[in-house]
N, C-alpha and C positions, 0 to 999 in steps of 0.2 A: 761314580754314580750309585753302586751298589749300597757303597759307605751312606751316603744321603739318604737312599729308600730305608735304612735301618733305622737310622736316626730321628726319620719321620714317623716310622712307625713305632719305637719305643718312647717318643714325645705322646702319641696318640694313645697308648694303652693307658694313661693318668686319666683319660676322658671315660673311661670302660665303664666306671659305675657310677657317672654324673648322670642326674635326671633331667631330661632334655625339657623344656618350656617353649612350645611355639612363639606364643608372645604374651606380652601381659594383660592380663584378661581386665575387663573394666570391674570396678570397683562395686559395681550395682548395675544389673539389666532391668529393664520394664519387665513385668509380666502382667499379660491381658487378664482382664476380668470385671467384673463388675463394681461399678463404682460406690462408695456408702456415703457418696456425699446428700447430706439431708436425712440421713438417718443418725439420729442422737444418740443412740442406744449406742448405735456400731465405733460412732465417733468419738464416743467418751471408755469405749473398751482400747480404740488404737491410741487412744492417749493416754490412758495405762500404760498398755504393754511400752510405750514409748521414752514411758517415768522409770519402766522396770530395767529399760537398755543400758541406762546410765546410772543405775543402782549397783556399784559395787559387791554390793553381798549377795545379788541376784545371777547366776550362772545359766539355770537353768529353766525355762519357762514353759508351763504346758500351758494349752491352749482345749478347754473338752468340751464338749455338747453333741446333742443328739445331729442324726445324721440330718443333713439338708438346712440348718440352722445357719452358716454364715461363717465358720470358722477357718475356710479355706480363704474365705472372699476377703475376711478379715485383715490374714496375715498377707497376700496380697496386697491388699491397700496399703499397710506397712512398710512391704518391701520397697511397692513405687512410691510412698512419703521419702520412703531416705532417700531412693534414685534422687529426689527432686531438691532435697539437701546437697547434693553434691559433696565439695571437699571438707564439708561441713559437720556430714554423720560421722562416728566416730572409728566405723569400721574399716578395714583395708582391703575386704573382700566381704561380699556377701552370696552366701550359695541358700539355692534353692534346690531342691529333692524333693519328687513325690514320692511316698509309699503308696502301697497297695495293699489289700487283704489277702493277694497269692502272689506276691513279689520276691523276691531272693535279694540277698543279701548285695549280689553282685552288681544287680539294675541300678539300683540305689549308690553305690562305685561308682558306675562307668557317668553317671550324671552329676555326680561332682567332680569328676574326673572332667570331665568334656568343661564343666564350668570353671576348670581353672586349667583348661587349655593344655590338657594332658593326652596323651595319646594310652590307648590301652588295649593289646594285643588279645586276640581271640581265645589262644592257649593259655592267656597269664591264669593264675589261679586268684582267687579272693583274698585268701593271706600274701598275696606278692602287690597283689593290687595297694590292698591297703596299709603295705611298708610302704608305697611308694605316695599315695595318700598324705601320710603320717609326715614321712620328709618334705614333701612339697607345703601340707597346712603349717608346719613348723616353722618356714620363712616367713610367713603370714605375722603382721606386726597385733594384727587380733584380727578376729573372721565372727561373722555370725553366720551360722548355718540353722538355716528353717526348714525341718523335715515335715514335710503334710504328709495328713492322714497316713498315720501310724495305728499301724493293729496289732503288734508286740513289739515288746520290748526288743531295741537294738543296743548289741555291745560296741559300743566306740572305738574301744581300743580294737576288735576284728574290723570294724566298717572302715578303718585309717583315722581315727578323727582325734584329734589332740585334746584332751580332757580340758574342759574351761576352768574347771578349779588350776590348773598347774601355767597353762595355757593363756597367760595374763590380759585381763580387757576382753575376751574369746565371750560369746554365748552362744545358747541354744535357744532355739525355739520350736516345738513339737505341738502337732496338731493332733488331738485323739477321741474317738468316742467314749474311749475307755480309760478309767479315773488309773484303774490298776495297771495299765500301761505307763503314765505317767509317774506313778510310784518307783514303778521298776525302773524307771531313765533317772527317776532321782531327782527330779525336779524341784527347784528351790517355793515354787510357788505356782496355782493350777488355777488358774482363770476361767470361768463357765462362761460359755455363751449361750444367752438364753433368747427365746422366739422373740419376734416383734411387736409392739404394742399396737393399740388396735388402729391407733394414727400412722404410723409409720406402713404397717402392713398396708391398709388399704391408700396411700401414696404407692408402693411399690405393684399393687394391685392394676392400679389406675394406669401406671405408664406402662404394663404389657398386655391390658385390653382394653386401651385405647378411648376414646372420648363418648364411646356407645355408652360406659357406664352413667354418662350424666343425665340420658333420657330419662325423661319420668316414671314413663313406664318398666322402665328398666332397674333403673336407681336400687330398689328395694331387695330385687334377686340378685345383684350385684357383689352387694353387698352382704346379704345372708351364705353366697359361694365366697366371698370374699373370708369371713368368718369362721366356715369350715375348714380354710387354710391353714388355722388356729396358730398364726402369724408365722410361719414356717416358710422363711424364702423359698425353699425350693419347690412347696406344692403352689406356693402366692404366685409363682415366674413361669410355671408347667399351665398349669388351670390357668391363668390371667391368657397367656399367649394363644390357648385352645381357645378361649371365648373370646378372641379380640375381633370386631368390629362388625360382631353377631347382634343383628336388629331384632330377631323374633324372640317373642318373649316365650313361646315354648319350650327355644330352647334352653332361654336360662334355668324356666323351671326343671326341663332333664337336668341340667347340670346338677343343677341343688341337689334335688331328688337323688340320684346317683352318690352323689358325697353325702348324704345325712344316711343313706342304707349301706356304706361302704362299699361299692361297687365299682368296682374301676374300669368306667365307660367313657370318663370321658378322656382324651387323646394325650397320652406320654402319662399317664400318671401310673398306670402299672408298672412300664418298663423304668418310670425316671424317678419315682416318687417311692411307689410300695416297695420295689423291689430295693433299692437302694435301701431304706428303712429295715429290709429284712434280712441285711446282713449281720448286722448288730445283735439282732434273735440268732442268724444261723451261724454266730461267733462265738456263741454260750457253749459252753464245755461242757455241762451237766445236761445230763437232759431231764432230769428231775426238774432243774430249775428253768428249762424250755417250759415244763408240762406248766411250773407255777406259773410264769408270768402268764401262758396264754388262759389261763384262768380270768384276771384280772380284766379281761374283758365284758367280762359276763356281768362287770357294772355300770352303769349309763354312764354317759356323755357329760364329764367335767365331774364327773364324780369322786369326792373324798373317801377315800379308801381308808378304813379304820387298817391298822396292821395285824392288832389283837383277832379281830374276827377273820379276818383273810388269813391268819396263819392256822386257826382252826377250822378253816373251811379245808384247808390243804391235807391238815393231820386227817380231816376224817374219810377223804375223797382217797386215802391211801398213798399221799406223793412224799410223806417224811417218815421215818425211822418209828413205827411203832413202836418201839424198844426203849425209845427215851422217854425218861420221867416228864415231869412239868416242867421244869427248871430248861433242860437240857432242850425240851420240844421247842421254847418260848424264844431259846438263844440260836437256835436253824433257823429259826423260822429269820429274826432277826438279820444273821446271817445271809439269809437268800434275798431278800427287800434291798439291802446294803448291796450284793452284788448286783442287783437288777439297776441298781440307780446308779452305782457305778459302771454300769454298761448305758447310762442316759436312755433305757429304756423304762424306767419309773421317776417321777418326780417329786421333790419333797411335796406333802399336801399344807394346804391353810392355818389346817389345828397342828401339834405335836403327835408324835405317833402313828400320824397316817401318810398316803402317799398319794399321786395320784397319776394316773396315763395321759398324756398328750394327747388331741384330739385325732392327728395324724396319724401317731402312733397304735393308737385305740384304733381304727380304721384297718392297719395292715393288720393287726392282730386278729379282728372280726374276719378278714380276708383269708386269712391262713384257716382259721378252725372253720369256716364255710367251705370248706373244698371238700371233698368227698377221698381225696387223698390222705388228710387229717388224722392223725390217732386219737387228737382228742375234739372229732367233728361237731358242733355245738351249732346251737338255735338262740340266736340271741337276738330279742325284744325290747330290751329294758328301757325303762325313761322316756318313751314315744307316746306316751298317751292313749295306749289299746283300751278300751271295755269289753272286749271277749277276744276268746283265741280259738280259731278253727282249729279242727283234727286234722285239717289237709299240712297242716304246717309242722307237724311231727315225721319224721323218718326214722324205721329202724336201725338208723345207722347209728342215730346221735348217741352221744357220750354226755354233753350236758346241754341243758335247757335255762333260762334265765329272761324269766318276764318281771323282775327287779321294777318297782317303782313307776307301774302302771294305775290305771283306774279301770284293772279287771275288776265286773262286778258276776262272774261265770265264769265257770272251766265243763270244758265238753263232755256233755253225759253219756257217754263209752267208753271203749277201754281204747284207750289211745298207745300204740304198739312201739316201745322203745324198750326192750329189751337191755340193752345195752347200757342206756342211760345211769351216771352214777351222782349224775346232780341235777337237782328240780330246785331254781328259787323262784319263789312267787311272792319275798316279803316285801314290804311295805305298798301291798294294794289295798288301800282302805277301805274299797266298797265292797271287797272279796266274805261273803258271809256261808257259802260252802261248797262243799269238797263232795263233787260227788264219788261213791264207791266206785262205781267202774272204770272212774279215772285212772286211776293209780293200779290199777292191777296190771297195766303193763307195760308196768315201770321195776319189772322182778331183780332187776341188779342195783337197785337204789341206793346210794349211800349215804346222800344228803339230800334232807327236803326242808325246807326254812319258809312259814309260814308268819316268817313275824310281820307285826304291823296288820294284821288281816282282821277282819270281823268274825271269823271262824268263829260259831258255838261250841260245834263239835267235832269228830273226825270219823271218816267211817271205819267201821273194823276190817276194812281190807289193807288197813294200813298197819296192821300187826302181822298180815303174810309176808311183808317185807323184810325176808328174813338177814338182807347185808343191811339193813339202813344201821349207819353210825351216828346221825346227827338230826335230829328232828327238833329246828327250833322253832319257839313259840313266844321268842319277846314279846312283849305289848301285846298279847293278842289278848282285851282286857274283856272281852264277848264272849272267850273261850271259859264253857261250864261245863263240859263232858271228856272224859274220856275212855278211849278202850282198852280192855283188858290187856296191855303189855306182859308179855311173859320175859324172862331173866335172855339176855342175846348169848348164845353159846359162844 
């Protein structure tokens, strides 16, 4: 008897460092979400990424765009396309993972792990985990694994994952806001997903507020909150659902009204829309280049951003290296535009050389520098259509002011009290023909004041007591016949 127990148990120690497999996991799970059938846009990117599967030389895929745009929903649709292929797609396993912006290495483990029917002990550490990973994806006759929403770079070889280059038929797929994320994974090729067109948005509009948008009376503000969406599923799906099967037309005017002054009144768009949107800004490493982008609001609504004059707006406001020449200033500035768009927080513009903010995005931004919590709290008017500007609408707190591409034909004859302020734009108001003195006297920390485009004749001399101004432009201002005695700026 004892003879037997020995023998069973030196047959059983050959088992000690086999890795156990519950059973075999299916080839492809469903996963819920939103469907893109009827959207062209979405249906001609998953027939892409579908060409890029069975491309050879293709291992690696990112997937980028700003946040709330469709790139989760995308890959999705993907995953359930191949479920629906059966023994037909070409992979032998397909894992899903989510990332997170405060996730650990090990979360992202235990859910590949669980997806291919592994067991993984409380005390294992990350590096045991992902030996055991690495043997188990090795049996795998090829695997695709779709990491969403990625906010750094993961290394493969720590996470368990069998490199697709070695790893024959194997890919990846990665979802990311961020361009330099998907650089760092190495990815063979970066697909952008960009907002919805004006058909397709207001389709996706229509079916989460429901058949009230076809009233007559309705129709119009429906549509105008539909457009502020600036085709962005995620504010189109938040905003549609909060105004579904609302009959008063008051309300749609609130609605509007609230989205055109960026206010976030009406219901889930702070918690689902801004906030989300402002992870992307509170992922930026620099806070120089925090301080840039939120600048960039300070110009209206769909507005082409020249890069040349936004990066000399930045040099004189104090947010780049004084110290660099021309040359070196022109290649930061450059540099910060590139990072920003690579965080799908700035977008290429129309012309060459410029860029431009999402309308969405433009909104959380006005959102953030409106709080009184703000370092750089601003008053932003631009592109509405004002003919004058109350003194009630200045506070001592503000940092910058920007009534940009109005039909001011006045500014307030007092001294309107912003100490603080280190930016005043008023250009391109054409019916603007003068500056009273007591305006500007207290604006003492001024650095930028940009009067281009105005009818200005002339400027009062309380604008030579400004002793920080850096930048005082006067493009086009072809009215302008006087000036005041400037002394040399120390």
């Amino acid at each position: 008897m004892l003879m037997e127990v020995k023998q069973l148990t030196e047959a059983g120690s050959c088992f000690e460092n086999m890795l156990i497999v519950i059973d075999r996991p299916k080839k492809v799970e469903h996963i819920p979400g939103p469907s893109i059938t009827g959207q062209k846009t979405a249906s001609l990117n998953l027939s892409r990424i579908m060409d890029l599967l069975i491309n050879d030389k293709v291992k690696r895929i990112g997937v980028c765009g700003m946040g709330g745009v469709g790139k989760s929903t995308l890959v999705k649709n993907l995953n359930n396309e191949l479920n629906k292929m059966h023994s037909a797609q070409p992979f032998s396993v397909i894992i899903w993972a989510t990332s997170s912006r405060d996730d650990n290495l090990r979360r992202i483990q235990i859910q590949i792990a669980e997806r291919l029917n592994l067991q993984v002990k409380m005390e294992e550490s990350e590096e045991r985990i992902g030996i055991r990973l690495h043997k188990r994806l090795e049996k795998e006759k090829c695997f695709l694994l779709i990491l969403d929403d990625v906010w750094d770079a993961i290394d493969l070889d720590v996470l368990g994952v069998p490199r697709p280059e070695v790893h024959v038929g194997s890919k990846i797929i990665l979802t990311s806001r961020s361009l330099d994320v998907c650089r760092e994974m190495l990815t063979d090729i970066n697909m952008e997903v960009n907002a919805l067109n004006g058909e397709e948005a207001w389709e996706l509009f229509y079916q989460h507020a429901g058949q009230v948008v076809e009233a007559e009376n309705i129709r119009p503000f429906a549509e105008a909150v539909a457009k502020e969406c600036g085709g962005l599923p995620l504010a189109i799906t938040v905003v549609g659902a909060s105004m579904r099967r609302k009959s008063m037309v008051a309300l749609w005017k609130d609605a509007l009204n609230a989205l055109q002054r960026s206010v976030p009144l009406i219901k889930g768009i702070e918690d689902k829309v801004f906030n989300t949107l402002k992870w992307s800004y509170d992922s930026l490493q620099d806070e120089h280049i925090k301080s840039c982008f939120l600048f960039c609001c300070l110009y209206p609504e769909d507005s082409t951003i020249d890069v040349c004059e936004l990066v000399r707006y930045w040099f004189s406001e104090g947010l780049l290296d004084e110290r660099l020449n021309y040359e070196e200033l022109e290649n930061r500035g450059i540099a910060i535009v590139q990072s920003l768009r690579d965080s799908c927080l700035l977008e290429q513009g129309m012309l060459p050389n410029t860029v431009k903010l999402h309308d969405v995005v433009r909104d959380v931004c006005i959102w953030m520098v409106c709080s009184s919590q703000n370092e750089y709290r601003s008053l932003v008017r631009s592109g509405i259509g004002l003919t004058w500007i109350s003194e009630l609408d200045f506070l001592s707190s503000l940092k910058r002011v920007s009534f940009m591409n109005n039909e001011i034909e006045s500014l307030p004859d007092c001294t309107v009290k912003c100490p603080e302020a280190s930016t005043l734009l008023l250009s391109r108001n054409h019916n603007l023909e003068i500056i009273p003195g007591s305006f500007l006297q207290g604006f003492q920390s001024l650095r930028i004041l940009d009067l281009s485009g105005s009818k200005v004749k002339s400027l009062p001399s309380s604008i030579v007591k400004l002793g920080d101004l850096r930048a005082l432009l006067l493009h086009h201002c072809v009215s302008l016949t006087e000036l005041p005695p400037f002394r040399r700026s120390k």
